[in-house]
C-alpha positions as CSV (number, residue, x, y, z in Angstrom):
1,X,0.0,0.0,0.0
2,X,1.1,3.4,-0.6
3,X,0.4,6.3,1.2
4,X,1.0,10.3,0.4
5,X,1.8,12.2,3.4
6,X,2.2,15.9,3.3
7,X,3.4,18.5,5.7
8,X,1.2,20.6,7.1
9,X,3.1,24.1,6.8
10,X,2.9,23.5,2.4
11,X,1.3,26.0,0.6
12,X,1.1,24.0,-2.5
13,X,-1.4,21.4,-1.3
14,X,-1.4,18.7,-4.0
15,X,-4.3,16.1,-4.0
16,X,-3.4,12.1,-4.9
17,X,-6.2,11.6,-7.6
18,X,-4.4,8.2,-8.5
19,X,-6.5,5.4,-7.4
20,X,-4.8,2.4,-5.6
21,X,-6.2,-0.9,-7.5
22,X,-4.0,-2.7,-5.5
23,X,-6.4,-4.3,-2.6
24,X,-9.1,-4.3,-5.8
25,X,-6.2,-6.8,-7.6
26,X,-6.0,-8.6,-4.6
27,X,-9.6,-9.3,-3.7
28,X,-10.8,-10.3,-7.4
29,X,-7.1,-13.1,-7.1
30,X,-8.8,-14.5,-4.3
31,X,-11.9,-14.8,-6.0
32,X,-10.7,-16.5,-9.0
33,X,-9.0,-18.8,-6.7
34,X,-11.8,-19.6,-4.7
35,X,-14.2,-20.6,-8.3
36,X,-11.6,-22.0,-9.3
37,X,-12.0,-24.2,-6.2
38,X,-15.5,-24.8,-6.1
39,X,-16.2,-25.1,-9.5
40,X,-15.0,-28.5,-10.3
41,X,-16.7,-29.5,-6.8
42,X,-19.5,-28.5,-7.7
43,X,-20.0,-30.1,-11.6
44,X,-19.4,-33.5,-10.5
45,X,-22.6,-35.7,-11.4
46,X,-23.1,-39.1,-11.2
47,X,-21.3,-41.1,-14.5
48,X,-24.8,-42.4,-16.1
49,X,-25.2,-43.7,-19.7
50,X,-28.8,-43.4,-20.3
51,X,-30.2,-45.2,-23.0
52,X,-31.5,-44.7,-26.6
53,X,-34.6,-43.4,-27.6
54,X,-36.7,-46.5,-29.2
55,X,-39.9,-47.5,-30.4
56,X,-40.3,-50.7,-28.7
57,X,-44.2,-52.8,-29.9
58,X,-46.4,-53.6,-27.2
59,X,-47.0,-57.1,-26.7
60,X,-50.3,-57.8,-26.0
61,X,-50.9,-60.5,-23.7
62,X,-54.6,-62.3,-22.8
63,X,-53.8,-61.1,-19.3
64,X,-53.7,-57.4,-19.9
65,X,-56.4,-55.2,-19.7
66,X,-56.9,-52.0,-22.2
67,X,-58.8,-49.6,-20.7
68,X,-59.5,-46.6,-23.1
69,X,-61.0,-43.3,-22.4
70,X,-62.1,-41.1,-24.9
71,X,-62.2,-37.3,-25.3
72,X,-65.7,-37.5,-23.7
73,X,-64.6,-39.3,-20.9
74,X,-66.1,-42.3,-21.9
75,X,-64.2,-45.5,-20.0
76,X,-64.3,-48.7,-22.2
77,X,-62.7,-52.1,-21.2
78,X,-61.2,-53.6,-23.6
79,X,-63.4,-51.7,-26.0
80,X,-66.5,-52.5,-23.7
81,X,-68.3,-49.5,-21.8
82,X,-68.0,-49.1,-18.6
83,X,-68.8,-46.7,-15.7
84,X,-66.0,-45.4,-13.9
85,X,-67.5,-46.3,-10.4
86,X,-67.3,-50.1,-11.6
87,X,-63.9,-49.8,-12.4
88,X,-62.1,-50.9,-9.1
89,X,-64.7,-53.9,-8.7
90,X,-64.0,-55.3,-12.0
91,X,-60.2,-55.0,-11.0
92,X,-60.5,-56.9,-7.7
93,X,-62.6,-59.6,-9.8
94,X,-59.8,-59.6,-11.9
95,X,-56.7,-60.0,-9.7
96,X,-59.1,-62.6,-8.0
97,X,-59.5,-65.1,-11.2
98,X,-56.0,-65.1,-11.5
99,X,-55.0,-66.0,-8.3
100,X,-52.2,-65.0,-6.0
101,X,-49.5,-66.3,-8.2
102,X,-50.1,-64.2,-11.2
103,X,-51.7,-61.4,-9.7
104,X,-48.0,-60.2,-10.4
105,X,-48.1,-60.4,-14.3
106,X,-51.5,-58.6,-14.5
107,X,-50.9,-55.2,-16.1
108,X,-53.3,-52.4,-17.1
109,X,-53.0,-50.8,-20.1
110,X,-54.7,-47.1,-20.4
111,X,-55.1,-45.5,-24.0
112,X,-56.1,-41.8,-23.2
113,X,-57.4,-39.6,-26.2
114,X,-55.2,-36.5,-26.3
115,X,-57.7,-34.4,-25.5
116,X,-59.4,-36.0,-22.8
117,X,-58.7,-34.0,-19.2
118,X,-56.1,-35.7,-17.4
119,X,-59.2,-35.9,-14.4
120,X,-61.1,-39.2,-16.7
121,X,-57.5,-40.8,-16.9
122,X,-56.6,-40.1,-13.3
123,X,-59.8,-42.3,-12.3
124,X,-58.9,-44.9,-13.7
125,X,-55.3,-45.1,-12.3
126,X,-56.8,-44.2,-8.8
127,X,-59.2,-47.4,-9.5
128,X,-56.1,-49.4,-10.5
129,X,-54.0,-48.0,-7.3
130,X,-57.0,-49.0,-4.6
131,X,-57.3,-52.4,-6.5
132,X,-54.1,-52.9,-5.5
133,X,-52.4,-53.8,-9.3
134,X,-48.7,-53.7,-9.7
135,X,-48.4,-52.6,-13.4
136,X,-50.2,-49.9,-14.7
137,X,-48.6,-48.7,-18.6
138,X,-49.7,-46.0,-20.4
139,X,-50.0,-46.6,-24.8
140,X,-48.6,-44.0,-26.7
141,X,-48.1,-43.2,-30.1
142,X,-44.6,-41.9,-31.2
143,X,-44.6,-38.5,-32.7
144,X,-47.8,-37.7,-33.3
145,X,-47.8,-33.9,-33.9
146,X,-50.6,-34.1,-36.4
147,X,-53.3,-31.6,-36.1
148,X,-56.9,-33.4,-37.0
């Protein structure tokens, strides 16, 4: 640091109008030094490889169960109407007939028009969860961007 020190008994009083970027010099080194520090702490992730993107076909099994629900809110069982209060019943009756063993493998397909309200299709996975089923999948189709 550097300091300017004048006698009292001068006439000539000169002001220092140089600015001392010293301590600024020194606080932004320690700065650097410290993100330099923490930076490479704070990056690190987890090494994962996730996988491709692929269309893989659904296998239909005589097990499964496709419930659809149109824009209306319409339930159908594999393409048969039902009401949605009949829903979990017709689950239980289901996991029953299979029997403990393969209670397991049963999985429930829902198809959900894309403009049905996310309310009709939360029913039926709310039926699904109470009936106690394991697997519940929802049927997509890729990349449809199509406006009808």
């Amino acid at each position: 640091m550097s300091i300017s020190v004048q006698s009292a008994d001068s006439d000539e009083a000169e002001l220092n109008t140089t600015i001392n970027t010293t301590p600024l010099v020194d606080v932004m080194l320690v700065m650097l030094i410290i993100f330099l520090i923490t930076v490479p702490v704070i990056v690190k992730v987890v090494p994962v490889h996730l996988p491709n993107a692929r269309n893989i076909a659904t296998q239909t099994k005589p097990d499964n169960i496709v419930i659809a629900v149109d824009k209306d809110e319409n339930i159908y069982w594999n393409n048969a109407p039902i009401e949605a209060s009949q829903l979990k019943d017709r689950f239980v009756q289901e996991l029953r007939r299979l029997g403990p063993r393969d209670q397991a493998k049963l999985e429930v397909h829902i198809r959900g028009d894309k403009d049905a309200r996310f309310q009709a299709i939360g029913k039926v996975v709310l039926a699904c969860q109470e009936a106690g089923i394991l697997k519940v999948a929802f049927l997509l189709e890729p990349h449809n961007d199509s406006e009808e």
